[in-house]
Each structure stands twice: as C-alpha cells, then as structure tokens.
DSSP file (Angstrom, degrees, kcal/mol; ACC not computed):
  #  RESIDUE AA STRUCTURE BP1 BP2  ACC     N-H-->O    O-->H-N    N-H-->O    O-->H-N    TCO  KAPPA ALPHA  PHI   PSI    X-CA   Y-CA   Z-CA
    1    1 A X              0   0    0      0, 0.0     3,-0.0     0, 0.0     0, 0.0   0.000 360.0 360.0 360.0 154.6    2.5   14.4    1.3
    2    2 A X        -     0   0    0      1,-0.2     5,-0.0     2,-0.1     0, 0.0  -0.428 360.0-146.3 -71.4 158.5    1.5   12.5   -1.8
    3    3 A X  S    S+     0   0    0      2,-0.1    -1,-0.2     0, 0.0     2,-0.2   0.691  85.1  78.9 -87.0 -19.5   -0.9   13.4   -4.4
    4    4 A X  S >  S-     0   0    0      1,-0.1     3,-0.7     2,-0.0    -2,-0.1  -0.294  84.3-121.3 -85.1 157.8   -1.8    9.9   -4.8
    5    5 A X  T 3  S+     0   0    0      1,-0.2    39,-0.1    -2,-0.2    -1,-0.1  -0.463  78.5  30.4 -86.1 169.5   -4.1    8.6   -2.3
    6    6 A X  T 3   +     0   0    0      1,-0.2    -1,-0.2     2,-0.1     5,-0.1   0.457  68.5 164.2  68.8   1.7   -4.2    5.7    0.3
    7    7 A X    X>  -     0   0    0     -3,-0.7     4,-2.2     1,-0.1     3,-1.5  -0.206  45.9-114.2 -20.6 123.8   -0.4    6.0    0.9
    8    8 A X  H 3> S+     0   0    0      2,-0.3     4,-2.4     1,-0.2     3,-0.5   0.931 122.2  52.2 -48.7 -54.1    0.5    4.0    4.4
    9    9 A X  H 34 S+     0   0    0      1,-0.3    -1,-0.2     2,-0.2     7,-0.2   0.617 109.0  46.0 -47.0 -30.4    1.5    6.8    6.0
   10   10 A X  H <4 S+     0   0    0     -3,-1.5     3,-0.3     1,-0.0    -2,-0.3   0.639 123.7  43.2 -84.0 -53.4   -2.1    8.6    4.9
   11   11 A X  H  < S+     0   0    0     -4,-2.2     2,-0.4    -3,-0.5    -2,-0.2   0.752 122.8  31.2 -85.1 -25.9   -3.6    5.1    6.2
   12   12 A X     <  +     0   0    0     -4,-2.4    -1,-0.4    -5,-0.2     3,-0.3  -0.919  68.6 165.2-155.5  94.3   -1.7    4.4    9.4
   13   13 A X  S >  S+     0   0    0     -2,-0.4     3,-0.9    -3,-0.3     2,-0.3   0.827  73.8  55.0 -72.6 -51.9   -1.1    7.9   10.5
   14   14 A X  T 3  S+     0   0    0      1,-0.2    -1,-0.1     2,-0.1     4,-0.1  -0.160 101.7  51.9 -83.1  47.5   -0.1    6.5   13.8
   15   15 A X  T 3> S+     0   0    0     -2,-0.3     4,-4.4    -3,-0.3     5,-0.4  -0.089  70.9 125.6-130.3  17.5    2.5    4.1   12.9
   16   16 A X  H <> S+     0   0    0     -3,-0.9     4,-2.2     2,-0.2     5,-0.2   0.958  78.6  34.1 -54.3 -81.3    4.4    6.6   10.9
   17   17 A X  H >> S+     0   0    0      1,-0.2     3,-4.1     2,-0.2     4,-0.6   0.842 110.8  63.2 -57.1 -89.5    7.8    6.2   12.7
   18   18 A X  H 3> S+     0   0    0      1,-0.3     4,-1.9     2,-0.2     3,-0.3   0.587 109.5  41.8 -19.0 -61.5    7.3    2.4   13.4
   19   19 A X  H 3X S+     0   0    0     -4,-4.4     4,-1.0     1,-0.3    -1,-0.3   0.795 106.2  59.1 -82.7  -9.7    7.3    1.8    9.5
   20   20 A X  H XX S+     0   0    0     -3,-4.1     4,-1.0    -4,-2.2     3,-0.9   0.990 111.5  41.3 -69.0 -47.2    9.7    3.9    8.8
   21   21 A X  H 3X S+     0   0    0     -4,-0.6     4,-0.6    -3,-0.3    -2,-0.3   0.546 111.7  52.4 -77.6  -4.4   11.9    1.8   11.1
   22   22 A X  H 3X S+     0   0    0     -4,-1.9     4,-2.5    -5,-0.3     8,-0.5   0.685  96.0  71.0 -75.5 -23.4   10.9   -1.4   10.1
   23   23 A X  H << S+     0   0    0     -4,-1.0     7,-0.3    -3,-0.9    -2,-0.2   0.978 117.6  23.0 -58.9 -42.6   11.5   -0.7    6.3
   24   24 A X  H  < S+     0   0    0     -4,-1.0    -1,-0.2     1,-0.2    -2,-0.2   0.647 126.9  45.1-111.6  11.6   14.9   -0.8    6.9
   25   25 A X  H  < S+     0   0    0     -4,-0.6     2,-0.6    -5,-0.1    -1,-0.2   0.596 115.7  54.1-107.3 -16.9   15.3   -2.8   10.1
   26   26 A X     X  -     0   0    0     -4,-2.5     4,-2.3     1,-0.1     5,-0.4  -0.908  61.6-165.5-109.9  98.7   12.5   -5.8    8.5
   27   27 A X  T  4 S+     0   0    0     -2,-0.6     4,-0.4     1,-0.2    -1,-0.1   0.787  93.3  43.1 -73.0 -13.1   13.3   -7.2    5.2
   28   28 A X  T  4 S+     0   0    0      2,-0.2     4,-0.5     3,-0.1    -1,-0.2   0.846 109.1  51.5 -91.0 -23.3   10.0   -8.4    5.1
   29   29 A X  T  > S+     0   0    0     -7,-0.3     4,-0.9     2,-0.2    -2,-0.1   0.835 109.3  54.2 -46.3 -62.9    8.3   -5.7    6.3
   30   30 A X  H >X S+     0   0    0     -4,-2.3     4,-2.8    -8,-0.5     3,-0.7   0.953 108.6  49.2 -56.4 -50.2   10.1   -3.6    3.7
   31   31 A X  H 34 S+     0   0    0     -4,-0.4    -1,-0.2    -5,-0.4    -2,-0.2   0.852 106.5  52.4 -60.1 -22.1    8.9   -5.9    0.9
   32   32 A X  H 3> S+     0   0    0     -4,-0.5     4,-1.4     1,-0.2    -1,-0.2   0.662 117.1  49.2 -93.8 -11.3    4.9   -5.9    1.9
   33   33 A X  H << S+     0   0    0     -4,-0.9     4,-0.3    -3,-0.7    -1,-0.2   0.886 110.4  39.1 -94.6 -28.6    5.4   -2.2    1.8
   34   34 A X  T  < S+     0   0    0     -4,-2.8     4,-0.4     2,-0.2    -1,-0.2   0.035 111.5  59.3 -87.9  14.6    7.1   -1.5   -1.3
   35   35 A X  T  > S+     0   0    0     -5,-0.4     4,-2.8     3,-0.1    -2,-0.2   0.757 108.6  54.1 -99.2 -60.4    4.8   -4.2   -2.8
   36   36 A X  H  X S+     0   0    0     -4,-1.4     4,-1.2     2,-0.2    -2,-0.2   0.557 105.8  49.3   9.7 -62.6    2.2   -1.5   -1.3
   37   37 A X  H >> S+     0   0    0     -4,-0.3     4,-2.0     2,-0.2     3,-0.6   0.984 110.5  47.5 -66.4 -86.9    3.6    1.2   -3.0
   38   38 A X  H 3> S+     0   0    0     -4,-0.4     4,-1.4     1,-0.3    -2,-0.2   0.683 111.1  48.7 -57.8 -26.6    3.6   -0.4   -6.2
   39   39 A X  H 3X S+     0   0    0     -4,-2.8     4,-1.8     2,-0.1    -1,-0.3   0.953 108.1  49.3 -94.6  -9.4    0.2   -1.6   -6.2
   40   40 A X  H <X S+     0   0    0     -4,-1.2     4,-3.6    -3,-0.6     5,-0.3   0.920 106.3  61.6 -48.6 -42.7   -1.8    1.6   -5.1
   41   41 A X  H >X S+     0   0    0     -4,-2.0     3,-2.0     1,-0.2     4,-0.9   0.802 108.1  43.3 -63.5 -97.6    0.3    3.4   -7.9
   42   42 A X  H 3X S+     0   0    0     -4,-1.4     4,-0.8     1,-0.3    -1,-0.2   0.586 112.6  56.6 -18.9 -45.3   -1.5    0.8  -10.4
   43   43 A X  H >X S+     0   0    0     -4,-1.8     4,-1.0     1,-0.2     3,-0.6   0.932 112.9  35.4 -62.2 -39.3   -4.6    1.5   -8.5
   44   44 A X  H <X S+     0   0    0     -4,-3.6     4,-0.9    -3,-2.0    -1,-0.2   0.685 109.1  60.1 -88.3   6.5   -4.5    5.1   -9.1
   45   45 A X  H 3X>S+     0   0    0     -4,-0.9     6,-2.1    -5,-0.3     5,-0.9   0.719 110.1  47.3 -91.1 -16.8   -3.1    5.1  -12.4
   46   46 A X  H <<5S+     0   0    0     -4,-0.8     7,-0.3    -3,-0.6    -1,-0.2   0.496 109.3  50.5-115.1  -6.2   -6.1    3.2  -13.4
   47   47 A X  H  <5S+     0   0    0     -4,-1.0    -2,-0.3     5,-0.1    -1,-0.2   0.438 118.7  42.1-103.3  -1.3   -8.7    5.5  -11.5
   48   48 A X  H  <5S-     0   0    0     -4,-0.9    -2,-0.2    -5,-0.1    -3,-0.1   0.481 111.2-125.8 -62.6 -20.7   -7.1    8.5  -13.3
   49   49 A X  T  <5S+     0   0    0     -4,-0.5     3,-0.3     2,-0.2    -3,-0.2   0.782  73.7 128.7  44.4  42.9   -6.9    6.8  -16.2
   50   50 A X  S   <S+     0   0    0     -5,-0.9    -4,-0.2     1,-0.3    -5,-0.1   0.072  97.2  17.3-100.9  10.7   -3.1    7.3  -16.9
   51   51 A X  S    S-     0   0    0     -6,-2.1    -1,-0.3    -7,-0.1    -2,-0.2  -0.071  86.7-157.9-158.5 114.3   -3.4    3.5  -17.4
   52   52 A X        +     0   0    0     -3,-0.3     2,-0.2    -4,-0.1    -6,-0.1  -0.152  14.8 174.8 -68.1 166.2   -6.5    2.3  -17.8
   53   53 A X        -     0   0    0     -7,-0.3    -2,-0.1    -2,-0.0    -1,-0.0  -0.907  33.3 -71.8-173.4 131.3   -7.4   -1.2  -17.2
   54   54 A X     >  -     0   0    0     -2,-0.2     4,-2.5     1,-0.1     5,-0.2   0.031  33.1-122.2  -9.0 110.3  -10.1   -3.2  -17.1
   55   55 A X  H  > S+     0   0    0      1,-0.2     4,-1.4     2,-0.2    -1,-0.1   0.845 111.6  47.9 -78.1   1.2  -12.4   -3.2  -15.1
   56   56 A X  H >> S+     0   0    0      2,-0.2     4,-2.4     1,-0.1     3,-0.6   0.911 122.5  44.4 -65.8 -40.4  -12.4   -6.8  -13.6
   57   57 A X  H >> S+     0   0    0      1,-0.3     4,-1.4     2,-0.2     3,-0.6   0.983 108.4  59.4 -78.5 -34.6   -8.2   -6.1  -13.3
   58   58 A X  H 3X S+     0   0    0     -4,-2.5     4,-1.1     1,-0.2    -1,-0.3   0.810 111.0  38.9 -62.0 -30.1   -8.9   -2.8  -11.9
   59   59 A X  H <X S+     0   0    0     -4,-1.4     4,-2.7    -3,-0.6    -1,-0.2   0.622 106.5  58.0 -91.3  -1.1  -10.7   -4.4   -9.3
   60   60 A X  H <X S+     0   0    0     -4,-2.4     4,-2.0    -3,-0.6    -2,-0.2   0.936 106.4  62.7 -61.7 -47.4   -8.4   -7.4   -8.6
   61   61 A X  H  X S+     0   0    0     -4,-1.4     4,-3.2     1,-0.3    -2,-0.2   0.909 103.7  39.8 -54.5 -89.1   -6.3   -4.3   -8.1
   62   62 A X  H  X S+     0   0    0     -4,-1.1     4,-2.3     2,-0.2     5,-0.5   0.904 113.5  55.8 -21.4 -68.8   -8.4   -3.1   -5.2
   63   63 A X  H  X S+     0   0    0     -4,-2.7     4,-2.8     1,-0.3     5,-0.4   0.889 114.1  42.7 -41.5 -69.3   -8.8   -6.8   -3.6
   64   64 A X  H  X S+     0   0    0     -4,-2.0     4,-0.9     1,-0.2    -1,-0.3   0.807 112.5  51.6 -48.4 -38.4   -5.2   -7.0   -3.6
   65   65 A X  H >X S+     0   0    0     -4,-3.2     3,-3.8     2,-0.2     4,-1.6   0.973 119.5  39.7 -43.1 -76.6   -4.5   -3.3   -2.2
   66   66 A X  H 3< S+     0   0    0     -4,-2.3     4,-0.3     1,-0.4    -1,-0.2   0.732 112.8  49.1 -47.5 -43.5   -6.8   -4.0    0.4
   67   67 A X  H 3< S+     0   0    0     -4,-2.8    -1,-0.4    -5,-0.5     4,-0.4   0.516 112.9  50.0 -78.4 -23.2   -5.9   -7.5    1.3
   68   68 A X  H XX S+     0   0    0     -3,-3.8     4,-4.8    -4,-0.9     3,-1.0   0.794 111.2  56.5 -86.6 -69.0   -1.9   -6.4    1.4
   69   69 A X  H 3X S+     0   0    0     -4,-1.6     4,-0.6     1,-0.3    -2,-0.3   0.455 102.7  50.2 -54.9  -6.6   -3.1   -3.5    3.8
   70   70 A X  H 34 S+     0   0    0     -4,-0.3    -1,-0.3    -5,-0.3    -2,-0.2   0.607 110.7  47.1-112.6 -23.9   -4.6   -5.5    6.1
   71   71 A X  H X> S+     0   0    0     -3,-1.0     4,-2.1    -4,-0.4     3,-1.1   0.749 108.7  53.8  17.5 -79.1   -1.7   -7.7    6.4
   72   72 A X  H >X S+     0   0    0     -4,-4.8     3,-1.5     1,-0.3     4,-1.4   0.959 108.2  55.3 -46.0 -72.8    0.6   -4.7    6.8
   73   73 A X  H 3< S+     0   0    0     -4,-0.6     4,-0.4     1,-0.3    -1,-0.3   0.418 108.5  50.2 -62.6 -21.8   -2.0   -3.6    9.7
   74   74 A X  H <4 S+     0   0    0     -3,-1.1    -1,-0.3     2,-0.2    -2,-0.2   0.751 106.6  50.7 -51.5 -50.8   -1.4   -6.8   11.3
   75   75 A X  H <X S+     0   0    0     -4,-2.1     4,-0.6    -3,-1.5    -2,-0.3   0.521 107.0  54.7 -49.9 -33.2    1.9   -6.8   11.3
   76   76 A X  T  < S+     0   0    0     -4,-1.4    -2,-0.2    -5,-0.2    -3,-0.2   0.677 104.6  46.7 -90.5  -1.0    2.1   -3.7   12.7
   77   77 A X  T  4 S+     0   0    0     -4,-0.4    -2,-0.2     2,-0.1    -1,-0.1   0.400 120.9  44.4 -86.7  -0.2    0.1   -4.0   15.9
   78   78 A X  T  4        0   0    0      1,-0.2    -2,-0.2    -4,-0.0    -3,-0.1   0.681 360.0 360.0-110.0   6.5    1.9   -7.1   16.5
   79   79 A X     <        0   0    0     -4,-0.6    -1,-0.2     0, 0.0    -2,-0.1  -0.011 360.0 360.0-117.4 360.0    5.1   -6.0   15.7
C-alpha cells in the first residue's frame, strides 16, 4: 500500500479489480485516474509540506481531488 493517502484503491476498496481492468481496457478511464494520481500527489506534497502552496491553491487542490473522485465513482458504478 501507499504511504500517501486517499489512493483509489484506499477509496474504492471494492472496485479494486474493476479499475485495474479498466485502466488498461478504458482510455478514458485510464486518464481520469492517472489525472487522480497526479493530483492527490500535489495534495499531499502540499499537506506535508514537500511543496508548499498556498493556501487558496492548496484548496483548489482539494475541490479538484474531490470533484475528479466523484466522477471516477460514477463511472464506476455505471460502468
């Protein structure tokens, strides 16, 4: 498991296999998930402060995480 938190897999424990096979069977799938990736790694680099950020962009951060993840989580119950 990751040390960082909030990971999809960590968030949607029971869709574990599904997104693994959509990453590489979905090209869109794949993209809202590595988009995923990359911003929670922003998020946490900026709640560790290994790169700080504002805090207004530190919470745009958030909005977007959240707002991506909820998406994702749509896409996979309908999917």
């Amino acid at each position: 498991m990751s040390n960082t938190p909030h990971e999809l897999a960590e968030e949607f424990p029971e869709f574990v296999e599904k997104m693994s096979a959509l990453k590489v069977s979905d090209a869109h799938f794949a993209k809202m998930a590595e988009e995923y990736h990359e911003l929670n790694r922003k998020v946490h680099g900026a709640e560790t402060n290994v790169a700080p950020r504002e805090e207004l962009a530190e919470v745009d951060l958030r909005k977007r995480r959240g707002a991506l993840k909820d998406e994702i989580y749509a896409y996979l119950k309908a999917n």
